[in-house]
Each structure stands twice: as C-alpha cells, then as structure tokens.
C-alpha positions as CSV (number, residue, x, y, z in Angstrom):
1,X,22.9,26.4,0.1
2,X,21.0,26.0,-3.3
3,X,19.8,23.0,-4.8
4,X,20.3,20.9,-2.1
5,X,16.9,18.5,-2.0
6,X,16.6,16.1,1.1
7,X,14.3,13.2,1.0
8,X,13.9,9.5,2.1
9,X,13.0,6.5,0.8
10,X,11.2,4.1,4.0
11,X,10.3,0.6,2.7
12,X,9.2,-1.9,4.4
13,X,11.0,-5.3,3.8
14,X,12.9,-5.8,1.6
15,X,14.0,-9.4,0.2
16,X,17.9,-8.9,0.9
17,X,20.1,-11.5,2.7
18,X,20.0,-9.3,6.2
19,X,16.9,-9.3,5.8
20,X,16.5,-13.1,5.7
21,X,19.1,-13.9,7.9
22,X,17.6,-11.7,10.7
23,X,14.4,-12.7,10.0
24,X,15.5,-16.3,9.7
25,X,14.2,-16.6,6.7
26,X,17.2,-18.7,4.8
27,X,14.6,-20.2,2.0
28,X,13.4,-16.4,1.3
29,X,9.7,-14.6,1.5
30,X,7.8,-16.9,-1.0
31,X,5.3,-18.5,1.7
32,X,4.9,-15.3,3.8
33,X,1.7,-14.0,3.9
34,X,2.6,-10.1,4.1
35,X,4.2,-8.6,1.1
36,X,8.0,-7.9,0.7
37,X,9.8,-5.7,-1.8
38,X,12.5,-6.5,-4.5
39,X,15.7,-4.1,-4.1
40,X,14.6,-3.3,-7.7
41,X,11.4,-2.0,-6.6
42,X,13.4,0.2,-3.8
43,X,16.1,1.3,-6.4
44,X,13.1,2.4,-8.9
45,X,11.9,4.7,-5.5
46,X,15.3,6.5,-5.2
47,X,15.7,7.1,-8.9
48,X,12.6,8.1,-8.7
49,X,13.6,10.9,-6.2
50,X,16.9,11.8,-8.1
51,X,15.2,12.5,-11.6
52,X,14.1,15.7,-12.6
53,X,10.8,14.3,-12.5
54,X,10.8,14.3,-8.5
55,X,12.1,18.2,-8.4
56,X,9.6,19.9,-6.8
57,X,9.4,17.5,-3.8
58,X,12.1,18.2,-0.6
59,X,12.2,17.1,3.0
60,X,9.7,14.3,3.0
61,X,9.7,10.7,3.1
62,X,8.4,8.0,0.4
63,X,6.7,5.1,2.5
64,X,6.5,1.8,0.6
65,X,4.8,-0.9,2.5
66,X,2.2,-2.0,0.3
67,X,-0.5,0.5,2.7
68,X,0.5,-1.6,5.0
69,X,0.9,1.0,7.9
70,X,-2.4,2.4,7.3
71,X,-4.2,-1.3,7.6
72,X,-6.9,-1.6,10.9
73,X,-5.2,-3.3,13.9
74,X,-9.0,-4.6,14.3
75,X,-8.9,-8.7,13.3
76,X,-10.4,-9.0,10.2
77,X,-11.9,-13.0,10.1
C-alpha cells in the first residue's frame, strides 16, 4: 500500500481528567514539581504529524516529556 505513513505521538502527562483522577490529583498539576502537557500542546504534535510539513517522516515516534526521559537518575542537590 502507498501513502500509508505510521507514526506516534508518546507524551508524557498530560493534564486530562484520567489523568488527575488516577493520579489523584482532583485540584490539577499547578504545585507539581515535574512538568505536564496541555491536550493543546499534544493536539499541536499530531497535526504536526498529519501536515504536509511532517511527510517525509514514517514509522517513528514523537516523545514529549519535556527531556525528561533523558534526565540523570544521579540526585542532583
């Protein structure tokens, strides 16, 4: 099959009510001290990766978590 482009978008948290209800979170993210994405932020990924713009990329994923993922384990006082 032609033109068939397969990609993903892997954020991290996302401010969402599942999220805050199984995080326990009922008054939202504002005091966390970790950052936590806006569904806007996500949406502007994926449109991202339906626009022409994002053609030439296929079979990959997008990680968004603020470099999180690639922060040292190593305590940092």
């Amino acid at each position: 099959m032609r033109g068939v482009r397969v990609n993903c978008v892997c954020p991290s948290i996302v401010d969402t009510p599942m999220s805050r209800t199984d995080m326990g979170r009922d008054n939202g993210f504002s005091d966390v001290r970790y950052p936590v994405q806006t569904p806007e932020e996500v949406a502007a990924l994926v449109l991202f990766l339906a626009s022409p713009a994002s053609r030439p990329v296929n079979g990959t994923h997008l990680l968004s978590d603020f470099a999180m993922s690639a922060k040292s384990a190593f305590p940092m006082d």
